[in-house]
N, C-alpha and C positions, 0 to 999 in steps of 0.2 A: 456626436450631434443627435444620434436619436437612439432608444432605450424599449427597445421592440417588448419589453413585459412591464412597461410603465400601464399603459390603455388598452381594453381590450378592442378586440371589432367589432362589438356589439355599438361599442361606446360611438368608436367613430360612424355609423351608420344613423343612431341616435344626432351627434353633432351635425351631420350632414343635414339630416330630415329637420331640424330646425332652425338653419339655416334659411332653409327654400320653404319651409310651411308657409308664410302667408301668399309665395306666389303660388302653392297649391289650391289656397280657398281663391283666388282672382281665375284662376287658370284655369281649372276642374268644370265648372259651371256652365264654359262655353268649348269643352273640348279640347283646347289645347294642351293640357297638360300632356305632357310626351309620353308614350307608351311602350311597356318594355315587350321585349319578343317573347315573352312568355307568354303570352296574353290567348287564351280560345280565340277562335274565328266568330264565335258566338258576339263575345265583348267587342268585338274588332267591328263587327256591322253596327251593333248598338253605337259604338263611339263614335262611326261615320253617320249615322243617323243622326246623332244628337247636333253633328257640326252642321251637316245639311241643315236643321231644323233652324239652326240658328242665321243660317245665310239666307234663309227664305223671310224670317223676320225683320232680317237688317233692310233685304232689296226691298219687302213691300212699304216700306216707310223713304228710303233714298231714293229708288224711282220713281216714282209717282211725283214727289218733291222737285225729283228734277226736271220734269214735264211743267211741272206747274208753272218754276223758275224759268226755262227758255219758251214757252208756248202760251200759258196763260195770262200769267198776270204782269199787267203794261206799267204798274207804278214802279217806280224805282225804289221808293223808302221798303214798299212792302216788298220787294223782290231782294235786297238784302237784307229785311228782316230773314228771311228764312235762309239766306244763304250760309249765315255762322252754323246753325245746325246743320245741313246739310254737309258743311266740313267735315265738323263735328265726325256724321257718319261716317265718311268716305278717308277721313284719316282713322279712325276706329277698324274699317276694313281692311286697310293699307297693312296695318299692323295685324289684324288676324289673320291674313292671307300671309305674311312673314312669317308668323307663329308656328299655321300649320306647315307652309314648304321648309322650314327649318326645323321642323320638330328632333329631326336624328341630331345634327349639330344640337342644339340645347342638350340632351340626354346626354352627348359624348361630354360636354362639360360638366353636366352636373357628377356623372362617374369618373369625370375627374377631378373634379371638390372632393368625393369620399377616398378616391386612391390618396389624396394630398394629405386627409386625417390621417390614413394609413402610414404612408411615409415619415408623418410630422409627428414623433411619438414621444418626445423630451416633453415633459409636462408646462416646462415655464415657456416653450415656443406655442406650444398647443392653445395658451391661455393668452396669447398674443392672437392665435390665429379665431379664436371666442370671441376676444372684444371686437375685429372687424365685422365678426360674422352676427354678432347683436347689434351693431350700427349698422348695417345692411340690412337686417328686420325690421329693425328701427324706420330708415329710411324706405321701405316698402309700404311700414304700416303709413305711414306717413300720406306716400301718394297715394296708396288707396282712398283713406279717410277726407282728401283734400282734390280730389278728381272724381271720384265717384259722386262726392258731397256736393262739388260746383256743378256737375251736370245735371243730378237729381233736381237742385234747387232750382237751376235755369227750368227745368220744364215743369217742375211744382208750381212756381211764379207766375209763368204764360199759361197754364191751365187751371189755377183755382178758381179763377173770374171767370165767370160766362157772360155771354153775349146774345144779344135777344136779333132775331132775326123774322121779316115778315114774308112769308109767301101765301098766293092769295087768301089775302085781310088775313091770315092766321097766324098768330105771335107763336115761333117756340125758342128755345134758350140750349146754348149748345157751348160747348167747352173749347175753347180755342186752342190749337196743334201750333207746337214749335216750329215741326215739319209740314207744311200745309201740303193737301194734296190736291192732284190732278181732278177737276170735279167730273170730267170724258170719263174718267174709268170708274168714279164711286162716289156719290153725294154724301157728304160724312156730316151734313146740318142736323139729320134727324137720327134720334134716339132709335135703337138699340145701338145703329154702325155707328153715330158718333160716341160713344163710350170705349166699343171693341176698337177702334181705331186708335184710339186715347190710351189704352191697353198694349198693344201693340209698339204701341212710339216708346212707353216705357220700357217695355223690352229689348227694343232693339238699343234706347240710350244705355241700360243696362251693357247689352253685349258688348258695345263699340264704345265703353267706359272699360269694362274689361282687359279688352284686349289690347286699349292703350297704358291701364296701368300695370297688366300685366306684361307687358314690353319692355315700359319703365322700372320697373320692380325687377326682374331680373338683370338689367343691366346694373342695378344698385346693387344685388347680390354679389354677382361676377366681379364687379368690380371691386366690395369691398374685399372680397376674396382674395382677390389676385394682390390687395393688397396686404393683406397678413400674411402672405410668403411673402414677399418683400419686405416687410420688416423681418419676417424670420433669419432672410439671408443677410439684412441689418446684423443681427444678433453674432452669426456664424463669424460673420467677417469682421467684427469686433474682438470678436475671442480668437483671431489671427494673432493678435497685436503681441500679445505674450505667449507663445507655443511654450510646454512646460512637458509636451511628451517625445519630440525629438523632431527633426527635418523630415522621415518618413511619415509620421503623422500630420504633419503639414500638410505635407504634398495630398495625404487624402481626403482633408478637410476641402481643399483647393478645386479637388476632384467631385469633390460632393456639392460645393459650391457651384462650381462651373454649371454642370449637371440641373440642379433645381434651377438655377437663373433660367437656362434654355426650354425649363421645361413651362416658367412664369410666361415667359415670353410668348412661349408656345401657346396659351391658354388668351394669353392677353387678341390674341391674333386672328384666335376664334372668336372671343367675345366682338370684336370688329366687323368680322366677316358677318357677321348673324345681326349687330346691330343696325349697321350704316344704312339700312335701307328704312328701320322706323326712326332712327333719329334723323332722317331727312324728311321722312313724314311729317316729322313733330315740326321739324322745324320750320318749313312750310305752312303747314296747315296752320299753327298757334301764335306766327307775324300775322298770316290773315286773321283770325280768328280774333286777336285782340284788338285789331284794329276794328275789326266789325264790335265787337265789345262796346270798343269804346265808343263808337257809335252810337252804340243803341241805348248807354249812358246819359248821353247829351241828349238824345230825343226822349228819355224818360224824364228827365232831369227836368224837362221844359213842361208835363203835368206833374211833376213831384211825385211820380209812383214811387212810394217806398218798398214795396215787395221787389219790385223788377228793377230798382237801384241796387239793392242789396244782393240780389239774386250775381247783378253784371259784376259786379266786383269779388264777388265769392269766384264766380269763373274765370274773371280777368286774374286773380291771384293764383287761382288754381292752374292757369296753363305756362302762368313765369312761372311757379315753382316744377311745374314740370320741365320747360325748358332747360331753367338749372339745374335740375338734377343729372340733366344730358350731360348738361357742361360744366357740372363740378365733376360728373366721373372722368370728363376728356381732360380736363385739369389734372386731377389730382394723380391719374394714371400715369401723367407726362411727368409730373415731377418726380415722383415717386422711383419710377425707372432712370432718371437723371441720377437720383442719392445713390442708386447701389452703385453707379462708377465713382460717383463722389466718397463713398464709404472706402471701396479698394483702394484708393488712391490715398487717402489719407491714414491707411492703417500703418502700421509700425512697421513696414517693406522690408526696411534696414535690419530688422532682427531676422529674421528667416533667410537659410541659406540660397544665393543671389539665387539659382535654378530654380527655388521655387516660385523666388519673389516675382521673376518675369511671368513667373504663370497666373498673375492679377491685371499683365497686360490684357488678357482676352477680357475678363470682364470689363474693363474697362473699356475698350474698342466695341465691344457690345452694347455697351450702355451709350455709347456714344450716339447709337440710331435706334433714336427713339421712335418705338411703335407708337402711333398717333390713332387715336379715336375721329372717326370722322362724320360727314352725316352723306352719306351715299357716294362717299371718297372725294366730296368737294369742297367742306368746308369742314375744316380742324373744331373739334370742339373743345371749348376754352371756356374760360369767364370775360373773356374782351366777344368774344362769340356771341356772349348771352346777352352784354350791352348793344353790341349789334343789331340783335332782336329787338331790344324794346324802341332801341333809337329809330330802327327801319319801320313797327308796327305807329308808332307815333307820328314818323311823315306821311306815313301810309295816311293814318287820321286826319290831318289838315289837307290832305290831295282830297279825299275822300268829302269832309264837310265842304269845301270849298265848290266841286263839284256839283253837290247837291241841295244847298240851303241860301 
C-alpha cells in the first residue's frame, strides 16, 4: 500500500504548503497564523505586537458602538441599524480569540497533513489525496472572495454617501459609520476624525473578516483532508476483495488499515475540538445577522437605494454560504466515516481466511460511532442544520418587522 521511493519529502512539504496557502494569506495579516518553536524571541514579541495591535483596532470601533447601542441612541430602526455590524465584530472576535487560544492545536494538525503525505506514498492514493486538497483551496478561495467581498461592500455602500449636517448655521458634510460611535468619548462629525474613524472601521471589518474566513477556511481544509484518507482507505479495502499474495499479507494490509482509520478518526476529533466554538459563533451570529439583513433590505427597499439593496444581498449570501460550508463539512464528514464500514462490510470477506476476515469486525464497529461535527457540542452540523438556519433567520424577520413597523 505505500512505495516509500515513489515521492520525495521535499515533495510532500511542497503538497502540504499548498494545501494551507490561502489560509496563510487570510491568517498572516492578523497574526494568527500558528508559529513554529523555532521562532527568536525577537519575532515572538513582534507577532504578539502585531496581534495586540489588531485587538486595539477591533475594541476602538465595537466599544464605542456598543455604548452608542445601550446608552445613546433611543430610536429603535437606528439602534439595529448598527447592531448587524456590531455582530459582525463580535463574532469576527469570537473567532480570533479561538484562533489564537488554539494556535498549538491547528499547528499539531497541519504536521499532521504533512506526516499523512509522508505515510501516503502510492502515487495513485497521493493523487486522490491532491484532488481533495485543491477542493479545499478551492473552497477557501471561495469564502475568502465571498466574505471579505460582502463586508467590504456593506461598508463601501453606508460610507460612499455623505451627509450634511448643521451646527451653529454652519453646514459641514461627513461620511456616515456602519458602526456609529459613542459621541461622550469622540465627535466623529468633523473632518480630520471623521475620515481617521472611517479608516479605522475599515480595518477592524478587515480583521474580523479575517478571522471569520480564516476559521472557515481551515475547517474546509481539514476537512477535505480528512477526506482524501478516507477515500484512500476506500481504495485499500477494495483491493481486500481479491488477495493475490497470500493470508499473511492480508492480515497486514488489515493491520495498516485498521491503523490509518484510527489515525482519520484521530484527526477528525481534533478538527472538532478546535472548531465547535467558531462554528457556534457562526451560527449564532449569522441567524442574527440575516435576519437583521433582511431587515435592512425591506427598509432600503421602501427608498429604492440601489447601492445598499445590493450591498444587503451580497452579505445576506455571503453569510448562507458561510453557514454551508459549516454544514456541508459536518455532512459530508458524517457520511463519509459511515462508507468506510459500509466498504468493510461489503468487501469479498468470504475470500480471506475467516481469522482475518473477522478482523474487518473492528472497522466496522468503529465506523459505527460516528464522530459528529458540532457547533459548540450542541447542535450536529448537517444540511437539515443549514435549513434550520434560514428557516429560524426568516421568523426571526416577521417577529422582527411586526414588532417595529
Amino acid at each position: 500500500m505505500t512505495n516509500p521511493k515513489s515521492v520525495s519529502e521535499n515533495d510532500d512539504s511542497k503538497n502540504n504548503n499548498y494545501s494551507l496557502q490561502i489560509n496563510q494569506w487570510f491568517l498572516k495579516p492578523i497574526g494568527a497564523w500558528p508559529q513554529t518553536d523555532t521562532l527568536g524571541i525577537v519575532w515572538k514579541i513582534l507577532v504578539l505586537l502585531h496581534i495586540f495591535t489588531c485587538l486595539i483596532i477591533v475594541a476602538l470601533i465595537m466599544i464605542p458602538c456598543t455604548l452608542y447601542v445601550l446608552l445613546e441612541e433611543n430610536d429603535v430602526k437606528l439602534k439595529l441599524g448598527a447592531i448587524g455590524p456590531l455582530i459582525h465584530r463580535i463574532m469576527g472576535s469570537v473567532n480570533y480569540w479561538t484562533l489564537l487560544t488554539r494556535s498549538n492545536d491547528i499547528r499539531d494538525c497541519m504536521q499532521h497533513m504533512e506526516t499523512d503525505w509522508r505515510l501516503v506514498q502510492r502515487l495513485e492514493d497521493r493523487d486522490v489525496m491532491l484532488q481533495h486538497a485543491k477542493f479545499g483551496r478551492f473552497m477557501a478561495g471561495i469564502c475568502g472572495v465571498i466574505m471579505q467581498g460582502g463586508a467590504f461592500l456593506f461598508s463601501i455602500a453606508k460610507a460612499i454617501k455623505t451627509t450634511t449636517i448643521t451646527v451653529d448655521n454652519e453646514t459641514f458634510t461627513m461620511h456616515p459609520m456602519t458602526c456609529p460611535i459613542y459621541s461622550k468619548i469622540i465627535d466623529i462629525r468633523f473632518s480630520p476624525v471623521n475620515e481617521i474613524a472611517l479608516v479605522i472601521q475599515f480595518l477592524s471589518t478587515f480583521i474580523a473578516s479575517c478571522a471569520t474566513v480564516g476559521g472557515c477556511s481551515l475547517a474546509a481544509v481539514f476537512a477535505m483532508h480528512a477526506c482524501g484518507q478516507l477515500n484512500v482507505l476506500y481504495t485499500w479495502l477494495h483491493e481486500l476483495d481479491s488477495p493475490k499474495e497470500g493470508n499473511h499479507v492480508a492480515k497486514q494490509k488489515i493491520a495498516t488499515i485498521v491503523k490509518h482509520h484510527l489515525r482519520v478518526l484521530n484527526f477528525i476529533s481534533r478538527i472538532e475540538s478546535i472548531m465547535n466554538k467558531v462554528s457556534l459563533a457562526e451560527l449564532m451570529g449569522c441567524t442574527i445577522s440575516m435576519c437583521l439583513v433582511g431587515y435592512y433590505s425591506i427598509m432600503a427597499w421602501e427608498t429604492f437605494d440601489a447601492a445598499k439593496i445590493t450591498s444587503y444581498v451580497i452579505v445576506y449570501l455571503s453569510m448562507g454560504f458561510n453557514i454551508f460550508i459549516f454544514c456541508y463539512i459536518g455532512e459530508i464528514i458524517s457520511e463519509q466515516c459511515k462508507l468506510v464500514g459500509e466498504m468493510a462490510y461489503m468487501t469479498n470477506w468470504y475470500k480471506l481466511e475467516h481469522k482475518t476476515a473477522r478482523n474487518l469486525v473492528l472497522i466496522i464497529v468503529r465506523s459505527s460511532n460516528v464522530i459528529k461535527i458540532t457547533a459548540g457540542k450542541l447542535f450536529q452540523l448537517s444540511i437539515v442544520t443549514f435549513g434550520d438556519v434560514i428557516k429560524s433567520s426568516v421568523v426571526y424577520l416577521n417577529l422582527l418587522r411586526t414588532m417595529t413597523m
